[in-house]
C-alpha positions in Angstrom: 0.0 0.0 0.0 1.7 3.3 -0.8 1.9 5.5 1.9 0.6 9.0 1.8 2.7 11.9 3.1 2.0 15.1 4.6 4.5 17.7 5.6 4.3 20.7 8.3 6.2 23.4 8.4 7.3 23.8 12.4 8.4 27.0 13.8 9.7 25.3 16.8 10.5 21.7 17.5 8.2 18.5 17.2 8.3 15.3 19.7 7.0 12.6 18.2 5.4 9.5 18.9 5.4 5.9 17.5 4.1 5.6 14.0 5.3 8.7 13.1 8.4 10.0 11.2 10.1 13.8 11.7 13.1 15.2 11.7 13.9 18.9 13.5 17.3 21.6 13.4 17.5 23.3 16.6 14.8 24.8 18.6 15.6 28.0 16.8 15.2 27.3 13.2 12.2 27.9 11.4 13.1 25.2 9.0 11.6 22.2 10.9 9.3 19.7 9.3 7.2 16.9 11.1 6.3 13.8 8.0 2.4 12.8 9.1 1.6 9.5 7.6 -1.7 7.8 6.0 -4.6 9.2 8.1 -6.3 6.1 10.6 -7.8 7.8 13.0 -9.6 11.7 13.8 -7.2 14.2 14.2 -7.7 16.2 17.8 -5.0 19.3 18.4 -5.0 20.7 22.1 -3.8 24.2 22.5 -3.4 25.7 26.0 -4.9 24.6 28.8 -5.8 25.1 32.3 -2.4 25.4 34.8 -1.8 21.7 35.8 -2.3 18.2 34.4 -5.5 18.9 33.2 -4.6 18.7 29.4 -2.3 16.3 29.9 -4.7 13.9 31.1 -7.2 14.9 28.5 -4.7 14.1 25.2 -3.8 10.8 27.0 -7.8 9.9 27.5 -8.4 10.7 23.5 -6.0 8.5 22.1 -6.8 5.8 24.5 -10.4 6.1 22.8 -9.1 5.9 19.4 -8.0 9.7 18.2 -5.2 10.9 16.9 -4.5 13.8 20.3 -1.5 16.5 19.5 -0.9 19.4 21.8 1.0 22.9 20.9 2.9 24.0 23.7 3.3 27.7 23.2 5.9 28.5 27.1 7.7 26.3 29.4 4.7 26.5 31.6 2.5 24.5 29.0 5.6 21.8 28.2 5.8 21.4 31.8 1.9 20.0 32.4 2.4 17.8 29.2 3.4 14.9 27.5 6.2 14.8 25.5 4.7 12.4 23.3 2.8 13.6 20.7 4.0 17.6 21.0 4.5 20.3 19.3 6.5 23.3 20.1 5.8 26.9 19.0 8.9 29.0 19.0 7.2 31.8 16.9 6.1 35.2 17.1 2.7 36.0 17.6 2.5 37.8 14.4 3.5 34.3 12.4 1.0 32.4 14.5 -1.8 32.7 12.5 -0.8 31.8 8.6 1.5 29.0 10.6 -1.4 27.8 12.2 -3.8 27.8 9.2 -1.4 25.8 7.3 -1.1 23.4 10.0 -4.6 22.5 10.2 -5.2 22.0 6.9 -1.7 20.0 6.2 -2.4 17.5 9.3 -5.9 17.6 8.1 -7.4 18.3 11.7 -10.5 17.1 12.4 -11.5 19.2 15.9 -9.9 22.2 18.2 -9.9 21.8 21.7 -8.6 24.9 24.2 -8.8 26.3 27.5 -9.5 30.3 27.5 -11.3 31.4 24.2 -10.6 35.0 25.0 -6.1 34.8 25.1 -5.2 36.2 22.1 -3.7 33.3 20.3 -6.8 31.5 20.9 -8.6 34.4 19.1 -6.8 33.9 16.2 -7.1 30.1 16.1 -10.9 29.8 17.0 -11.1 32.5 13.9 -9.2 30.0 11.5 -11.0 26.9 12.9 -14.4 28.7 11.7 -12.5 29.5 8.4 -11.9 26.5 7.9 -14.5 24.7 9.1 -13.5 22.9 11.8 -15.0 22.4 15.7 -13.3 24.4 18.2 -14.5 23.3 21.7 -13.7 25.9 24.5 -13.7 25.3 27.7 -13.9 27.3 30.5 -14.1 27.8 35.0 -17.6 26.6 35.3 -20.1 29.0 34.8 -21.2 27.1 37.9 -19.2 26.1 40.4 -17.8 23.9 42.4 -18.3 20.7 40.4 -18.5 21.7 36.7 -16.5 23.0 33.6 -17.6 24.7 31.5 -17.0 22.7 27.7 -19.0 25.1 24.7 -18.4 25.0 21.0 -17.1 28.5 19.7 -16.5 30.5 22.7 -17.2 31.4 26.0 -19.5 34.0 28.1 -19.8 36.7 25.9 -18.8 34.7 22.7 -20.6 31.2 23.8 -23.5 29.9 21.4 -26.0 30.8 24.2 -25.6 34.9 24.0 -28.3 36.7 24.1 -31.1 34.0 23.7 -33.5 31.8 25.6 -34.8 28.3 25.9 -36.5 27.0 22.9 -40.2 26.4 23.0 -39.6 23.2 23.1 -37.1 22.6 25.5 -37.7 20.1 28.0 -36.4 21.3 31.7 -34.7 19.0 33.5 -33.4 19.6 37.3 -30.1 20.6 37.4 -27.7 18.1 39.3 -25.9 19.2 42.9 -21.8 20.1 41.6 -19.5 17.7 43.8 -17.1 19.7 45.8 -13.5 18.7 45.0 -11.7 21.1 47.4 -9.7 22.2 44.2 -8.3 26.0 45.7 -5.4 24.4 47.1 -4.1 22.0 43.9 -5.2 25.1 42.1 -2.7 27.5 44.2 0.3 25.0 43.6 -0.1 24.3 40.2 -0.4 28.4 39.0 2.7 28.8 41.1 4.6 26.0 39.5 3.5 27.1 35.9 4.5 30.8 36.0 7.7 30.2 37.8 8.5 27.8 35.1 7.2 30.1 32.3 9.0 32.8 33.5 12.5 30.7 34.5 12.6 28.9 31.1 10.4 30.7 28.1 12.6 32.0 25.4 11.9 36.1 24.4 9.9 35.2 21.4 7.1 32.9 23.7 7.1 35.5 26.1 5.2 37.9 23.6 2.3 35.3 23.3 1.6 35.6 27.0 -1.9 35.8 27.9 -1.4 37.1 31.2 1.7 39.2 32.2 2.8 38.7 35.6 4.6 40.5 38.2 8.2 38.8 38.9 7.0 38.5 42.9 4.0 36.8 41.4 5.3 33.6 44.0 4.6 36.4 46.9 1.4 37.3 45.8 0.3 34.0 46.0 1.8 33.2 49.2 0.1 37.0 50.5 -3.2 35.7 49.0 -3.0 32.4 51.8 -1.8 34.8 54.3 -4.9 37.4 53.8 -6.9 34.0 53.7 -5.9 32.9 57.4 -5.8 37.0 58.9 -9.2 37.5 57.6 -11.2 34.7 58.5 -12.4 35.2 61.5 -13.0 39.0 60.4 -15.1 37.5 57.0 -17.3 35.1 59.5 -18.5 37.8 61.6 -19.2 40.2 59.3 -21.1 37.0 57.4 -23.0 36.2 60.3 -24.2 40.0 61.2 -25.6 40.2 57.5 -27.5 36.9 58.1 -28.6 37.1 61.1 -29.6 41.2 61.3 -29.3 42.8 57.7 -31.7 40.3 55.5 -32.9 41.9 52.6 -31.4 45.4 53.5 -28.0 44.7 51.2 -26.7 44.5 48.0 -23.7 42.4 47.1 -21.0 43.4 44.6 -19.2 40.4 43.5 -15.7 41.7 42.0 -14.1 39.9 39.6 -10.4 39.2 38.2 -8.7 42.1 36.7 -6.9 39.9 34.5 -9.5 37.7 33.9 -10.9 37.6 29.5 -14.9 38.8 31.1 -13.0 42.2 31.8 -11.7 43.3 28.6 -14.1 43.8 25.6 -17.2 42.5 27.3 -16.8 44.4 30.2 -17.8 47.8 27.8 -14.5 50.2 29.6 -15.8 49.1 33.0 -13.0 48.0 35.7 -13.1 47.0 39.4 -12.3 50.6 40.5 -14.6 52.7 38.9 -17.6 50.0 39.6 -16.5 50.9 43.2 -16.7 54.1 42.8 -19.5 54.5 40.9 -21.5 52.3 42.8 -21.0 54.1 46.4 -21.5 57.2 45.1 -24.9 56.5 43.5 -25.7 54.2 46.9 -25.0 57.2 48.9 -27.8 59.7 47.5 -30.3 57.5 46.0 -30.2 53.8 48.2 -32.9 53.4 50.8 -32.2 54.1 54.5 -30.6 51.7 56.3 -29.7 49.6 53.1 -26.1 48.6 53.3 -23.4 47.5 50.4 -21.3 44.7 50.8 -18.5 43.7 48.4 -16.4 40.5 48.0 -12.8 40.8 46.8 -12.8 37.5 44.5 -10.8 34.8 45.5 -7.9 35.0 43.3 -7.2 38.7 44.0 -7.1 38.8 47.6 -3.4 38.7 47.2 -2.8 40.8 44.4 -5.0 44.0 44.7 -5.6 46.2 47.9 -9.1 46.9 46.7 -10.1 46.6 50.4 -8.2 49.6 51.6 -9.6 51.5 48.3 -13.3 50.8 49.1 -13.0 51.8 52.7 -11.5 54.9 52.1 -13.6 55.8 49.4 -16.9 54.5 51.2 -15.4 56.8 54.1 -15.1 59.8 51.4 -19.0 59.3 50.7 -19.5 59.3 54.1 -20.9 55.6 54.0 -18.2 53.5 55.6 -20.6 52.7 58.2 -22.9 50.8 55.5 -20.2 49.2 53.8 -19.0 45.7 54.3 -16.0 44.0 52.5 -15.1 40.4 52.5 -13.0 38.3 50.4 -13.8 34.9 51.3 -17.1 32.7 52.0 -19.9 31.1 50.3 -21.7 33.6 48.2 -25.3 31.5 47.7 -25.8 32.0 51.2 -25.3 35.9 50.9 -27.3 36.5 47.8 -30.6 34.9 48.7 -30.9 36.6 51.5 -29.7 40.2 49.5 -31.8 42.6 48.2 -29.6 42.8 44.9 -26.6 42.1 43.1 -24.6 44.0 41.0 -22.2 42.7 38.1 -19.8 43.9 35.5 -20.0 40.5 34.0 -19.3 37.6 37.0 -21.1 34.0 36.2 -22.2 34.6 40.2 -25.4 36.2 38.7 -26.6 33.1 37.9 -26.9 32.5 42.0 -29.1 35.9 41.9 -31.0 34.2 38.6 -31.6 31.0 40.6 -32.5 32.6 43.8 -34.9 35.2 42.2 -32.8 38.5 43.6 -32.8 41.7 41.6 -29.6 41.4 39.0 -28.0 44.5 37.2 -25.3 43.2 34.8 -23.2 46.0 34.1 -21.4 45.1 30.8 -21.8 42.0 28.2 -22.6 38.4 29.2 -24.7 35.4 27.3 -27.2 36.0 30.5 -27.7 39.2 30.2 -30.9 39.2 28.4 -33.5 41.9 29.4 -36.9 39.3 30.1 -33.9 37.4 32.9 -31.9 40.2 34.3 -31.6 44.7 34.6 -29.1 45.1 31.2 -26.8 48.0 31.7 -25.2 47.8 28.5 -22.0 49.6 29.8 -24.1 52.5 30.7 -26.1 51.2 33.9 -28.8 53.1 35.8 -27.8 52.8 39.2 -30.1 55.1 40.9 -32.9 53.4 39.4 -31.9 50.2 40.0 -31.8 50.4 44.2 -35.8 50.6 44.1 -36.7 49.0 40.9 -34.8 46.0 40.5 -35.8 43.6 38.0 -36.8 39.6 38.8 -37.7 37.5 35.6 -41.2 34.6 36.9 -39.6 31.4 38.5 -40.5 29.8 35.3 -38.5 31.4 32.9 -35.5 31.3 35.5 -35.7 27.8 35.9 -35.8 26.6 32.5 -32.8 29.1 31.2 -30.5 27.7 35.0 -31.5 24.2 33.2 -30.9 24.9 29.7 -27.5 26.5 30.4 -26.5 23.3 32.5 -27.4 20.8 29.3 -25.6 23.2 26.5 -22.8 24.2 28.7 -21.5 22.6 31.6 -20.2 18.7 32.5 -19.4 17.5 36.2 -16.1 17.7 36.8 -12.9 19.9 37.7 -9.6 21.4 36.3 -7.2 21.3 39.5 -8.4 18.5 41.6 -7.4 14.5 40.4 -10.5 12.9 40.9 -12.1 15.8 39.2 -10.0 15.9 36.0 -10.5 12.1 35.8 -14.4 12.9 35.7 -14.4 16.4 33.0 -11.9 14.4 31.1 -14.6 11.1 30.8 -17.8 13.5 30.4 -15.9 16.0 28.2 -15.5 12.8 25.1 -19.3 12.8 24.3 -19.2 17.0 23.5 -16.2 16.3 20.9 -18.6 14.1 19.1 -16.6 11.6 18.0 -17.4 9.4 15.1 -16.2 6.6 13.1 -13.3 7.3 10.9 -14.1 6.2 7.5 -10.3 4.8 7.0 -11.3 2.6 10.4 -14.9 1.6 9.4 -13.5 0.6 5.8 -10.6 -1.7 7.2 -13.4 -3.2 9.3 -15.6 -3.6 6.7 -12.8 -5.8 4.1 -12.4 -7.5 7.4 -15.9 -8.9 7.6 -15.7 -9.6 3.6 -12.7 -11.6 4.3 
């Protein structure tokens, strides 16, 4: 049988695995070719993924099902958390990503796209040349719920997910969503981010540096260590403050959920708005037009407790409006037990809204999200009424909030988790029926000849 041969171009180096033939210069020639042989099986490329094994696990669990799994590694952070069989280097600039990746698809032949973050910029530009050419990029994504789910969508996420800006079918049959597992992932999650960026930032070359998604601070190591440190001073501080507005203050506060600065939600679907001037914005409106005896709380997200001091800006600017008596901050906690007893929640873009969705509290989403439709939630379309909101919140009937909660969980969430092991074995298992995987007509036709003989 003659063998057919296809050849790639590699601005990088290629490892390859049996079956496979390829030769490579050094890492910093552009002259590098990998030799693909006859096509057997569907062809799967993973891009970046989430920091840890996540990935890793996921490439080993398609070919163990019968695919063809690569992975471009892209920093020393992503070679790190992956197998060396089967990978692909990128030692390009981003400028040469995108023709290099378009002739890459097509020359391997890929079947499907799978990445982690739709929003990083090289993901941009290869979830535009997987619709050009007319391939299936799956994104995935932190759960829109969590704990206990991923979020695994074809085409992008949040603001860019197939979901944006509709609602349920008519037709759609509502199922009861089921209880997320808790994996305790915040720990694993910790250890693995600070073991990818030291690595990225010990071993990338100059060229991978420029297709960083996130640029980070060379004590980024400290501010994860200051993040554990605020966690352990302020707990005791967060539970009192919890249990006053529990006990004493139900239904007389709203709840700010801040996000991530860094995070994709706060770039272009977040319409100019930032953490700061939401603060700001938001005390001084609450100020003059709140009702009496209403107070504010906000809560510092999780992953920014160590790198912001957004605490020390909100009280001294709640202490400028002459408020800081009204004005709670906390930075750990579980937020479902705060917002259904709020009286409102306000948003640039967070998925927490869905706990004000499923709880039936007033919601004012600030910039662009795929909930943010005007029969489910107040749409502020990066110019939000704040005044008007404090009295005249919006909450969409119990029955259209239940089936969109239960429609969003079918389209775009599994069980599972991205940092914890049992949890990646279970998104890895439940992530294989999204991709859709069908019979490869080179394997159905050697079966078939079989049977003849």
């Amino acid at each position: 049988m003659n063998r057919q041969v296809v050849v790639v171009k590699i601005i990088g180096r290629i490892e390859p695995s049996q079956g496979f033939s390829a030769h490579f210069l050094s890492a910093k020639a552009p002259d590098c070719t990998v030799h693909f042989g006859e096509k057997q099986k569907q062809r799967v490329i993973l891009l970046q993924g989430p920091v840890g094994p996540f990935f890793k696990t996921l490439q080993h669990q398609l070919n163990e099902h019968g695919l063809d799994a690569w992975r471009i590694c892209f920093n020393a952070g992503d070679c790190f958390f992956s197998s060396k069989s089967k990978r692909i280097i990128f030692y390009g600039k981003s400028m040469e990503w995108e023709c290099w990746f378009a002739d890459f698809i097509a020359a391997a032949e890929i079947d499907q796209i799978v990445l982690f973050g739709a929003e990083r910029p090289i993901h941009r530009v290869a979830r535009a040349v997987g619709e050009m050419a007319g391939i299936p990029v799956h994104t995935l994504e932190e759960g829109y719920v969590r704990p206990g789910f991923i979020t695994a969508e074809e085409g992008g996420n949040n603001a860019g997910c197939p979901l944006m800006g509709k609602l349920p079918p008519s037709n759609f049959c509502e199922q009861e969503p089921q209880k997320g597992e808790s994996y305790k992932a915040f720990l694993p999650m910790c250890l693995y981010g600070i073991a990818y960026y030291t690595v990225r930032f010990l071993f990338s070359s100059r060229a991978q540096r420029g297709l960083y998604h996130r640029h980070l601070a060379k004590l980024e190591v400290f501010l994860w260590i200051r993040n554990g440190w605020r966690w352990l001073k302020h707990r005791h501080h967060n539970f009192l403050i919890m249990k006053n507005l529990l006990r004493n203050l139900r239904g007389k506060f709203y709840l700010i959920p801040l996000q991530v600065d860094a995070d994709s939600q706060m770039k272009d679907a977040a319409l100019g708005w930032t953490q700061n001037n939401l603060v700001s914005s938001v005390m001084k409106s609450f100020a003059k037009h709140a009702p009496d005896r209403t107070h504010l709380v906000f809560k510092i997200h999780p992953l920014e407790r160590g790198h912001t001091n957004l605490g020390r800006m909100i009280t001294e600017v709640s202490e400028a409006y002459g408020i800081a008596d009204r004005v709670s901050v906390i930075d750990s906690g579980p937020l479902a037990s705060l917002t259904r007893r709020s009286a409102g929640m306000i948003t640039i873009n967070s998925t927490s809204g869905f706990s004000a969705i499923y709880h039936g509290i007033p919601l004012l989403v600030v910039g662009q999200t795929f909930y943010a439709h005007p029969e489910l939630v107040t749409c502020g379309n990066g110019a939000p009424d704040f005044d008007r909101f404090w009295s005249r919140g919006h909450v969409a009937p119990l029955p259209l909030r239940r089936a969109f909660i239960s429609w969003m969980y079918q389209e775009a969430l599994i069980p599972g988790d991205f940092y914890a092991k049992r949890g990646i074995a279970l998104g890895c298992s439940n992530l294989l029926p999204r991709l859709k995987i069908k019979p490869f007509e080179v394997q159905e036709r050697a079966h078939q000849e079989q049977v003849a003989c």
